[in-house]
Structures are given as structure tokens and as C-alpha cells.
mmCIF file of the N, C-alpha and C atoms, coordinates in Angstrom:
data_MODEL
# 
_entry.id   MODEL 
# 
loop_
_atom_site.group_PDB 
_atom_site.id 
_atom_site.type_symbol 
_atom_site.label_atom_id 
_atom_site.label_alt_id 
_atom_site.label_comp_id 
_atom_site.label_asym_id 
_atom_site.label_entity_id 
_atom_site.label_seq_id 
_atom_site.pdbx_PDB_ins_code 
_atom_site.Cartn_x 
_atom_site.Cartn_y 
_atom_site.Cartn_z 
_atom_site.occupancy 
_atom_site.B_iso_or_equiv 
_atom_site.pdbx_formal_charge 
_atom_site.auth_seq_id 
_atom_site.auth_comp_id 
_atom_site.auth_asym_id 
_atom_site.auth_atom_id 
_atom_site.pdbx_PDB_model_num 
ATOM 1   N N  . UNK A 1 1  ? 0.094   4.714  54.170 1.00 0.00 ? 1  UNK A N  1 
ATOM 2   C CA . UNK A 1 1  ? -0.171  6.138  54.251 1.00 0.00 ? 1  UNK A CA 1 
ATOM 3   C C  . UNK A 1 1  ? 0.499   6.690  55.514 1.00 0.00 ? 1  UNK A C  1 
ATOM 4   N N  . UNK A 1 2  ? 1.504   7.683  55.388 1.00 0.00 ? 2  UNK A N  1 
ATOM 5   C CA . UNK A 1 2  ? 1.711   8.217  56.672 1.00 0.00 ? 2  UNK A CA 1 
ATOM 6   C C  . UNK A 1 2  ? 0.843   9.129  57.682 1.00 0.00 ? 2  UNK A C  1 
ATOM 7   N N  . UNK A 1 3  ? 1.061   9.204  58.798 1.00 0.00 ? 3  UNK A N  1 
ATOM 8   C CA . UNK A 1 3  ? -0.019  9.933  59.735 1.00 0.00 ? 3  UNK A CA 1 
ATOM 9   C C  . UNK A 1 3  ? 0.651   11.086 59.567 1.00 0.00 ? 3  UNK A C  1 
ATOM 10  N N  . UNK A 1 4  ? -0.795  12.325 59.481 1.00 0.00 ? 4  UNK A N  1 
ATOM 11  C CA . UNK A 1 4  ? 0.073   13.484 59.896 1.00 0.00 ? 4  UNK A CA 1 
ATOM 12  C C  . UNK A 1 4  ? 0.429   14.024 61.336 1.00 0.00 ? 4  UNK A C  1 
ATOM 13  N N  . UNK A 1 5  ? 1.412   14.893 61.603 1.00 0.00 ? 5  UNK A N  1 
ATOM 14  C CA . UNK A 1 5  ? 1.606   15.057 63.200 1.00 0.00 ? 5  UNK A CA 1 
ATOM 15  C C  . UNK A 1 5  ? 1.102   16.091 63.110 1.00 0.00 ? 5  UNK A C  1 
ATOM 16  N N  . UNK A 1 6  ? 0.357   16.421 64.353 1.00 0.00 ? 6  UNK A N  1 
ATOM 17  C CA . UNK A 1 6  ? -0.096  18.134 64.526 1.00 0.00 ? 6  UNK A CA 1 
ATOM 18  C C  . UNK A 1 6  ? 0.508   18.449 66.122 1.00 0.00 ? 6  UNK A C  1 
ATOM 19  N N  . UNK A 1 7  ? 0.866   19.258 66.174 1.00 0.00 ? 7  UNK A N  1 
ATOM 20  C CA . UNK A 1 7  ? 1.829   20.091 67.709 1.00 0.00 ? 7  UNK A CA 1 
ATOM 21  C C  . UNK A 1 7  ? 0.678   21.147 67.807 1.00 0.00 ? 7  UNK A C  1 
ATOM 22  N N  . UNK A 1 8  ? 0.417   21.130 68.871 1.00 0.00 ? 8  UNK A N  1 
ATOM 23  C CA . UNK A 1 8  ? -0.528  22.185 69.846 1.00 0.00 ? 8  UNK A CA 1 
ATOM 24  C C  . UNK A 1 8  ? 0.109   22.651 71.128 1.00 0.00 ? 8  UNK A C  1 
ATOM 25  N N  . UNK A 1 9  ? -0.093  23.905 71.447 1.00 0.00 ? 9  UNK A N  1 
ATOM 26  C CA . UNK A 1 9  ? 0.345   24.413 72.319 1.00 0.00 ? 9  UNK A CA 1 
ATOM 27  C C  . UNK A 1 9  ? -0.499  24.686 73.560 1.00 0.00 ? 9  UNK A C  1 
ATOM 28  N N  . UNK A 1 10 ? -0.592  24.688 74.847 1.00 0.00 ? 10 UNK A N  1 
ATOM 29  C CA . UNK A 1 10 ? -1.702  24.718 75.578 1.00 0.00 ? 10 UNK A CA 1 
ATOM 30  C C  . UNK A 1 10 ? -1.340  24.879 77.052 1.00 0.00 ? 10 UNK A C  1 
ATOM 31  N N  . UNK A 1 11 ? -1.789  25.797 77.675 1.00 0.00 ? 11 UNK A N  1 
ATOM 32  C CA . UNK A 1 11 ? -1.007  26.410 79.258 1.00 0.00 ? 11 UNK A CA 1 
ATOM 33  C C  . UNK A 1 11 ? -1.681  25.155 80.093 1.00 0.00 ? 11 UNK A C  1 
ATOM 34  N N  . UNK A 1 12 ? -0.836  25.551 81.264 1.00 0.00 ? 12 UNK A N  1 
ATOM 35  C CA . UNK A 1 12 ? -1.044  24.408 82.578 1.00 0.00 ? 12 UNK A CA 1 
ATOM 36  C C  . UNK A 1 12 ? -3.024  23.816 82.733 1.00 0.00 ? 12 UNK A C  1 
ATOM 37  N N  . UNK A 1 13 ? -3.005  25.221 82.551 1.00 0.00 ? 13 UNK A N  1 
ATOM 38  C CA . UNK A 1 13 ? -4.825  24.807 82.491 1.00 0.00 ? 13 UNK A CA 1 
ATOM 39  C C  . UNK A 1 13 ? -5.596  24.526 81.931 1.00 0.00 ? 13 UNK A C  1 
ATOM 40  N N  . UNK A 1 14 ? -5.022  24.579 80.617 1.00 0.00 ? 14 UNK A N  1 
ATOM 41  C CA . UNK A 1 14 ? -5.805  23.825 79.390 1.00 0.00 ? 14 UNK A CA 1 
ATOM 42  C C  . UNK A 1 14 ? -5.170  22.481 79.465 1.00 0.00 ? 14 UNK A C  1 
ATOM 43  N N  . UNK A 1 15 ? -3.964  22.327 80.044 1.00 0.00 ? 15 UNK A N  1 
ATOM 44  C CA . UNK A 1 15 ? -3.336  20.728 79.697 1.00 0.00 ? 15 UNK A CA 1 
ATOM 45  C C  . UNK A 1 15 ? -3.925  20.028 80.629 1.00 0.00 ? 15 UNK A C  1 
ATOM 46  N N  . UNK A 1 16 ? -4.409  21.004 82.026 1.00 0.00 ? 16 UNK A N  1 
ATOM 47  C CA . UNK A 1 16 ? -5.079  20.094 82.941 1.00 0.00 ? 16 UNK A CA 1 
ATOM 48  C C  . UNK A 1 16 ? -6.454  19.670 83.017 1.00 0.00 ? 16 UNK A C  1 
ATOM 49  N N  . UNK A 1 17 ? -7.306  20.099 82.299 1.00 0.00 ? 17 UNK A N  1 
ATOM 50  C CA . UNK A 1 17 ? -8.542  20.251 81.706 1.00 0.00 ? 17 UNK A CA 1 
ATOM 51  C C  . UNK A 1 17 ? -8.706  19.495 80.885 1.00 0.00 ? 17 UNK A C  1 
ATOM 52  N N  . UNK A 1 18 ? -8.101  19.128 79.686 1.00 0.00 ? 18 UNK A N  1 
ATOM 53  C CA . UNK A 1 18 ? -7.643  18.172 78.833 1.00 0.00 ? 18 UNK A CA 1 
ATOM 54  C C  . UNK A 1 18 ? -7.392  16.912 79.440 1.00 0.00 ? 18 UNK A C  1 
ATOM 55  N N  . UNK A 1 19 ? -6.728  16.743 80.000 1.00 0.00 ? 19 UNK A N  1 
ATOM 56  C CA . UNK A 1 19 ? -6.216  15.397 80.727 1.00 0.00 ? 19 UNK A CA 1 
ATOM 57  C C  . UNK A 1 19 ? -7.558  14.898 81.741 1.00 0.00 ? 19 UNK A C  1 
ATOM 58  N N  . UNK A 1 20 ? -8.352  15.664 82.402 1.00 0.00 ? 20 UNK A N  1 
ATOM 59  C CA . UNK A 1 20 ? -8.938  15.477 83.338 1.00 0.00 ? 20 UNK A CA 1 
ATOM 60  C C  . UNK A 1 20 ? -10.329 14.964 82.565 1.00 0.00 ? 20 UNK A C  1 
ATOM 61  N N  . UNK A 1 21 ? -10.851 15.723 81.605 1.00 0.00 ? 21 UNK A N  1 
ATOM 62  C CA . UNK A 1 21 ? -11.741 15.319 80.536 1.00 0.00 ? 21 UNK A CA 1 
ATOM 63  C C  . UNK A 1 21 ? -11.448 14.019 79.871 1.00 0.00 ? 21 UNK A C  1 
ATOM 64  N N  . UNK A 1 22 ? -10.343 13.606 79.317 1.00 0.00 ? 22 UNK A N  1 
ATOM 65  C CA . UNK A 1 22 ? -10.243 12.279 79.071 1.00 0.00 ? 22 UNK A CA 1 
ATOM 66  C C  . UNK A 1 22 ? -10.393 11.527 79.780 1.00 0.00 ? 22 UNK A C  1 
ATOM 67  N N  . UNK A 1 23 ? -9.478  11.711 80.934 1.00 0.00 ? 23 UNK A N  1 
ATOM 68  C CA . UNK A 1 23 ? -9.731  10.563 82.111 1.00 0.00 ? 23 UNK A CA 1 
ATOM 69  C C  . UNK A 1 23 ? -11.164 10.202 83.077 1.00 0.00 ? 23 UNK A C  1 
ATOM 70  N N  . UNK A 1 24 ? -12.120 11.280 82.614 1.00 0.00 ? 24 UNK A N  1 
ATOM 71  C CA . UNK A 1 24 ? -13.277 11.202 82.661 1.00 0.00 ? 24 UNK A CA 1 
ATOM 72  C C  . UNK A 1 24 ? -14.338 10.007 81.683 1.00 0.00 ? 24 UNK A C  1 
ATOM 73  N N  . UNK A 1 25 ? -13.731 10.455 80.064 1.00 0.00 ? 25 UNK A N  1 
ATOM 74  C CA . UNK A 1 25 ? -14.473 9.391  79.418 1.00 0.00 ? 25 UNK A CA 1 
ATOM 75  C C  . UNK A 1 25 ? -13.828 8.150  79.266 1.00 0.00 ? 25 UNK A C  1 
ATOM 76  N N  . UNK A 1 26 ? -12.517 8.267  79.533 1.00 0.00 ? 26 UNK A N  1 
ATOM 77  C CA . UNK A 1 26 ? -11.675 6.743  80.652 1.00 0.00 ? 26 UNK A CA 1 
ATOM 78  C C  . UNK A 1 26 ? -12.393 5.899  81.031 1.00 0.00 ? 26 UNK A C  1 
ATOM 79  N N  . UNK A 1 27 ? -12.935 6.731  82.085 1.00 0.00 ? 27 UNK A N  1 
ATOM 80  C CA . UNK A 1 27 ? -13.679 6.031  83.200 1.00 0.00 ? 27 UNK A CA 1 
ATOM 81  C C  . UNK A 1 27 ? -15.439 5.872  82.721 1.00 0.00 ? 27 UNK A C  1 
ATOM 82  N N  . UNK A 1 28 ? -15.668 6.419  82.352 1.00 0.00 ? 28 UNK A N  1 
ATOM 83  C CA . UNK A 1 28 ? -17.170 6.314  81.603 1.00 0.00 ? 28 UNK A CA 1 
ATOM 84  C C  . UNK A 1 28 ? -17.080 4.657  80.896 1.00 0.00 ? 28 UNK A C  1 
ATOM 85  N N  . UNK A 1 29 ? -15.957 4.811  80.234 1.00 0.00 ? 29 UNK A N  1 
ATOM 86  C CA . UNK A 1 29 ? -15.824 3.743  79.093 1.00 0.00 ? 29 UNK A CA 1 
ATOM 87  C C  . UNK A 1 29 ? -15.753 2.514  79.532 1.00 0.00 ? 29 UNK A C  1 
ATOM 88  N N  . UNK A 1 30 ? -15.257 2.193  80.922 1.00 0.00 ? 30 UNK A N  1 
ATOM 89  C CA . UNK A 1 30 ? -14.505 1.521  82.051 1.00 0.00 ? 30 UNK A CA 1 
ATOM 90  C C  . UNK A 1 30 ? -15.989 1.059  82.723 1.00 0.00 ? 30 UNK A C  1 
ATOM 91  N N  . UNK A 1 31 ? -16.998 1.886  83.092 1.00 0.00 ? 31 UNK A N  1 
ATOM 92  C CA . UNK A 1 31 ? -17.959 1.731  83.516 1.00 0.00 ? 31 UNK A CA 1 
ATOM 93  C C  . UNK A 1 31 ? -18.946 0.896  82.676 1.00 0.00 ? 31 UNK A C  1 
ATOM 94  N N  . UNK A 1 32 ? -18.542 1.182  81.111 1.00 0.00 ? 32 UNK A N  1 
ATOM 95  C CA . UNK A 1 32 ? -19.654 0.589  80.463 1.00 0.00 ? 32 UNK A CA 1 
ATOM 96  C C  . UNK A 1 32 ? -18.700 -0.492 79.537 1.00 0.00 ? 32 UNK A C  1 
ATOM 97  N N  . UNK A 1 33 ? -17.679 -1.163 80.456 1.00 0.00 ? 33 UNK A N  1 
ATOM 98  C CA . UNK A 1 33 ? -16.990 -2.333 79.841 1.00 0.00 ? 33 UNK A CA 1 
ATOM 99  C C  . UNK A 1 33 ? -16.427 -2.392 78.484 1.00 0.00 ? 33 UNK A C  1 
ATOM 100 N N  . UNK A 1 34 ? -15.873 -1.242 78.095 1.00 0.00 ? 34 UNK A N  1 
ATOM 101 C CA . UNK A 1 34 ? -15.436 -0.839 76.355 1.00 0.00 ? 34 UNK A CA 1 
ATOM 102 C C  . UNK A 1 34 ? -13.981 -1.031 76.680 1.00 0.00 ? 34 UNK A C  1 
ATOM 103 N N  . UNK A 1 35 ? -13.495 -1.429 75.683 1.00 0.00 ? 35 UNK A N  1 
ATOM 104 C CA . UNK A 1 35 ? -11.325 -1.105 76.001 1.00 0.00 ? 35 UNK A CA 1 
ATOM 105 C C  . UNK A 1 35 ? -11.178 -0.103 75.958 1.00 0.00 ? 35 UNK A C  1 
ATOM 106 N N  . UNK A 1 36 ? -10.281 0.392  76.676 1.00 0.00 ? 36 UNK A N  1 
ATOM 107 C CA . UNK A 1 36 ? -9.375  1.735  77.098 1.00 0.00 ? 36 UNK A CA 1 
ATOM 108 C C  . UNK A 1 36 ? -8.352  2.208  76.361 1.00 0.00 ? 36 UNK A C  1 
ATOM 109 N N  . UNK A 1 37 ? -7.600  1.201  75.810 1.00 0.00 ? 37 UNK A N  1 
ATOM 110 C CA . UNK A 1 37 ? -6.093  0.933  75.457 1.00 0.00 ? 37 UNK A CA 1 
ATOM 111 C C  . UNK A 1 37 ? -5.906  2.025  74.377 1.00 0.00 ? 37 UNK A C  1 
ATOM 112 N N  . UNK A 1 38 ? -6.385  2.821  73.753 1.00 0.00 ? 38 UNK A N  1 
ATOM 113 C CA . UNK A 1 38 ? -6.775  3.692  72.635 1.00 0.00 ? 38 UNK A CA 1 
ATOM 114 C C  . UNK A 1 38 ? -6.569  5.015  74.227 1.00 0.00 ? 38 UNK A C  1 
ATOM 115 N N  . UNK A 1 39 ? -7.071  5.607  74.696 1.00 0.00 ? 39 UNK A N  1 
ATOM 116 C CA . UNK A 1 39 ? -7.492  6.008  75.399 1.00 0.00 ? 39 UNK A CA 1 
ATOM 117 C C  . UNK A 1 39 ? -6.787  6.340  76.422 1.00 0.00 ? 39 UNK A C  1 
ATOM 118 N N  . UNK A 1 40 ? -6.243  5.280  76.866 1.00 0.00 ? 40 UNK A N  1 
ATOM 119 C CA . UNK A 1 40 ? -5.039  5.355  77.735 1.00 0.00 ? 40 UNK A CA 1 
ATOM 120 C C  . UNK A 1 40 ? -3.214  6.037  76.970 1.00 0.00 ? 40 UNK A C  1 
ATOM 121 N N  . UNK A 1 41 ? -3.611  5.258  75.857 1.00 0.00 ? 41 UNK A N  1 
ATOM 122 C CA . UNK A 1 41 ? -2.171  5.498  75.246 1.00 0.00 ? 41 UNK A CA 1 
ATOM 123 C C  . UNK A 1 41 ? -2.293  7.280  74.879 1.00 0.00 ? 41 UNK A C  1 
ATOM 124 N N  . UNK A 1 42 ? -3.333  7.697  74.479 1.00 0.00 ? 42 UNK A N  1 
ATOM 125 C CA . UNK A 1 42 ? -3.785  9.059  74.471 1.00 0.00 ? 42 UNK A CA 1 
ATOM 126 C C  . UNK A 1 42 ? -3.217  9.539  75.759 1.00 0.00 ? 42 UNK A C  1 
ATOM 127 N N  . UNK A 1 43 ? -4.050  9.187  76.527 1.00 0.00 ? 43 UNK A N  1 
ATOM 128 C CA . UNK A 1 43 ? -3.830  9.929  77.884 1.00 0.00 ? 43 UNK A CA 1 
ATOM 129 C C  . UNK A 1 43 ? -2.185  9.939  78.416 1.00 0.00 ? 43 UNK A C  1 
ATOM 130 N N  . UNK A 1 44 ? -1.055  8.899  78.520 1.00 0.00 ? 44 UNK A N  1 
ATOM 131 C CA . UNK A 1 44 ? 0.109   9.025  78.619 1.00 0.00 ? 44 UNK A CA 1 
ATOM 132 C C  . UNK A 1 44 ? 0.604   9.806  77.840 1.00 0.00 ? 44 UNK A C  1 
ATOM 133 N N  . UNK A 1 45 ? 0.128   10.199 76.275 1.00 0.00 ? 45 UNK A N  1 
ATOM 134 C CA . UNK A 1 45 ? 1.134   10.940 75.621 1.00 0.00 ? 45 UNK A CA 1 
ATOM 135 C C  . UNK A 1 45 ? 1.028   12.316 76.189 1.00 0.00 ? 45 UNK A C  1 
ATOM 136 N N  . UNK A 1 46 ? -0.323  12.472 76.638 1.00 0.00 ? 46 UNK A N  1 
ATOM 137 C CA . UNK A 1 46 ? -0.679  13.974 77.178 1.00 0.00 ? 46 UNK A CA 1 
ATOM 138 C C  . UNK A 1 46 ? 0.258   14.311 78.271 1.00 0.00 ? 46 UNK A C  1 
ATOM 139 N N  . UNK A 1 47 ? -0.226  13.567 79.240 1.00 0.00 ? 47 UNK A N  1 
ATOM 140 C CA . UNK A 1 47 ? 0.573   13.300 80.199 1.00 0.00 ? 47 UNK A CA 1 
ATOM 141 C C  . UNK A 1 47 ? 1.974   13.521 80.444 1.00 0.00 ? 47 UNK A C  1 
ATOM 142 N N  . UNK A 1 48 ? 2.859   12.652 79.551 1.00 0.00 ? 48 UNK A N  1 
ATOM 143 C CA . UNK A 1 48 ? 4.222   12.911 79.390 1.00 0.00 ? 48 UNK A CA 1 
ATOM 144 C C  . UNK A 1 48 ? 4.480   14.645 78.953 1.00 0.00 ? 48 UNK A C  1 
ATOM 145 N N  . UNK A 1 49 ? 4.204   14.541 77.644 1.00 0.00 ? 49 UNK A N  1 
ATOM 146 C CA . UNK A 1 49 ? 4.361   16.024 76.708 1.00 0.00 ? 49 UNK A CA 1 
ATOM 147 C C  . UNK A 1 49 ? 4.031   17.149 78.595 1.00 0.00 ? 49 UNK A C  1 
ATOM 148 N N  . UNK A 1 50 ? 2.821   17.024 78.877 1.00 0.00 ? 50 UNK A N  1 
ATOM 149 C CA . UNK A 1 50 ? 2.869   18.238 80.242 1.00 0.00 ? 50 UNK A CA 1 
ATOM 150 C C  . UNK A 1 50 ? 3.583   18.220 81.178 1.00 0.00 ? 50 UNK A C  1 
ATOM 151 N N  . UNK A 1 51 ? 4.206   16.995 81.633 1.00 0.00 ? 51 UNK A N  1 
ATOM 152 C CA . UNK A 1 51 ? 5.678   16.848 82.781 1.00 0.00 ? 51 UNK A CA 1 
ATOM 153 C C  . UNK A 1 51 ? 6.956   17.812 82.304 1.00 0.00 ? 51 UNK A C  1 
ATOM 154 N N  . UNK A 1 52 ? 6.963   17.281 80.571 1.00 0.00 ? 52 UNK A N  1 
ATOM 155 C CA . UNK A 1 52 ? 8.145   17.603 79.859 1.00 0.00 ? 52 UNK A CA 1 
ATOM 156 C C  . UNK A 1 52 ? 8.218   19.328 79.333 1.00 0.00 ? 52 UNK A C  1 
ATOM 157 N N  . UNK A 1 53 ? 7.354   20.155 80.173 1.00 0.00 ? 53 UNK A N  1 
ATOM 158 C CA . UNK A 1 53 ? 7.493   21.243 79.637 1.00 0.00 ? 53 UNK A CA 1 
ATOM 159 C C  . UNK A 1 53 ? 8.837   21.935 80.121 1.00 0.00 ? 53 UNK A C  1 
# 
């Protein structure tokens, strides 16, 4: 089955809000010994896509 892609658009402060909220339940997750790797790979794509504006 292919995945669908969805593109969202979102200013400096929603991308930073976004990013900061994940890396919040990051660290929650981190605290309560769960894998990240889901989570993280999320968080780089965010990451990248907001450098690359």
C-alpha cells in the first residue's frame, strides 16, 4: 500500500512550537524508557523542512 504524503504549511512559530512540543514528548518518552527512533526521525524531518525554508 502506498503512504499518502500530506504538505503543510506553517510560520516560524508554529514550526517552533511544533518542534519544541515533540521534543518535549521525546523526552517524556526517554524518561519513561520507551524508543524514540519513531520520534526522532519525526523530529529531523521537521527540523530539516524549517532550516530549508
Amino acid at each position: 500500500m502506498k503512504e499518502k504524503m500530506v504538505k503543510m504549511k506553517f510560520t516560524d512559530f508554529e514550526c517552533n512550537l511544533l518542534i519544541n512540543g515533540i521534543n518535549e514528548w521525546r523526552n517524556q518518552l526517554l524518561e519513561a524508557d520507551y524508543p524514540t527512533e519513531d520520534v526522532d526521525a519525526l523530529l529531523l524531518k521537521i527540523i530539516d523542512k524549517a532550516e530549508g525554508k
